[in-house]
C-alpha positions, 0 to 999 in steps of 0.5 A: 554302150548298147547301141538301141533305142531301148538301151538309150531309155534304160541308161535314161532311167539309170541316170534317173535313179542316180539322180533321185538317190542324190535328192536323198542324200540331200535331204538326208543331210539336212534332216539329220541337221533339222534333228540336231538343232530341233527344227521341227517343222523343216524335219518333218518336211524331211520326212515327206521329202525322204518317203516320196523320194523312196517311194519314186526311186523304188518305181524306177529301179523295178523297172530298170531291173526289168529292162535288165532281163529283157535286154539280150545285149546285156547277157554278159553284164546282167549279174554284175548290174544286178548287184551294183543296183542291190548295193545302191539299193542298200545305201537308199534303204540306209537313208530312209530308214536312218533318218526315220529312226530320229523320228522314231527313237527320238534319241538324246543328243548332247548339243556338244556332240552336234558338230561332231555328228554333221561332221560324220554326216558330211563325210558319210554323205559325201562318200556316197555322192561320190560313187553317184557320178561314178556309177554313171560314169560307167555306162558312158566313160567306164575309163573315168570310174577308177579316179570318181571312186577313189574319193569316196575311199577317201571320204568313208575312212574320214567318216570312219575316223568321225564315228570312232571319235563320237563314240570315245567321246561318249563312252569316255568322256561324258559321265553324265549320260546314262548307259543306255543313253550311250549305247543309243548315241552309238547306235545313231552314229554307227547308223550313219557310218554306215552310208559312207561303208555302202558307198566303199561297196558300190566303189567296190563294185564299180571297180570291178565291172570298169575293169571287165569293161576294159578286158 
């Protein structure tokens, strides 16, 4: 796409990123399963997993968005990158800091519910993989961005249809929970929704900056 050493290694350290964002997602997943079915110890394990992650995606993407401003040939694209990583940024920020709020909240989770919650996190992780490929689609084969990104449509409507499922469930359909038990519930559910709505604005992005590419 640039044609210099250095954009090679900035595309590098992009690829980098997207991959350290895929890991989290991964252990996003099976945190949020661990939670559910109270495996503690591998929960934990999460954790750590989650924050080192973070922490090593976090180096990277300061640096990546340094060599974005040192890059002259990059003049034109600079502002739509600069967002696209904004809007990632947004999605890996959700998944370290959803899953920490099971450790920290601690919410009650009806066993009944459990199918329902991996299924809202299938869809939703799945979403977000989705534009993972896609984003790095971009900076090789940008004509490739527009069939990877419609699945990740795809999958956030599913998440969408999960989250609305768990909280009618809840709200109409167990009694027995306390109101504030309720509202957590939704809170959680609305939490990991959330990621399959962050995916729909990288796809968004995405959209836009393969249309430019073509022009």
């Amino acid at each position: 796409m640039f044609g210099r050493k250095k954009a090679n290694r900035l595309i590098e350290d992009i690829d980098r990123y997207f991959d350290l964002m895929g890991q989290s997602v991964v252990v996003f997943k099976e945190g949020v399963r661990n939670y559910l079915y109270s495996n503690t110890d591998e929960f934990n394990a999460n954790l750590m997993r989650m924050s080192a992650i973070d922490s090593d995606a976090g180096v990277l993407r300061r640096e990546i968005e340094n060599s974005l401003y040192t890059q002259t040939a990059l003049v034109r694209s600079r502002a739509d990158m600069m967002r696209l990583f904004e809007k990632t940024r947004h999605i890996t920020d959700l998944l370290n800091d959803s899953l920490f709020q099971f450790e920290i909240e601690t919410p009650f989770i009806p066993s009944e519910l459990n199918p329902e919650f991996m299924k809202l996190t299938e869809f939703s992780t799945l979403a977000v993989e989705s534009v993972i490929p896609a984003a790095t689609a971009y900076f090789r084969n940008p004509e490739q961005v527009p069939d990877k990104i419609s699945r990740a449509y795809f999958y956030e409507k599913e998440a969408v249809k999960y989250a609305q499922t768990i909280k009618r469930t809840v709200f109409h359909n167990m009694p027995s929970l306390k109101l504030s038990e309720k509202f957590h519930l939704r809170y959680f559910a609305l939490h990991i929704e959330n990621l399959a709505k962050g995916a729909e604005d990288v796809a968004d992005q995405l959209a836009v900056m393969a249309i430019k590419r073509t022009l």
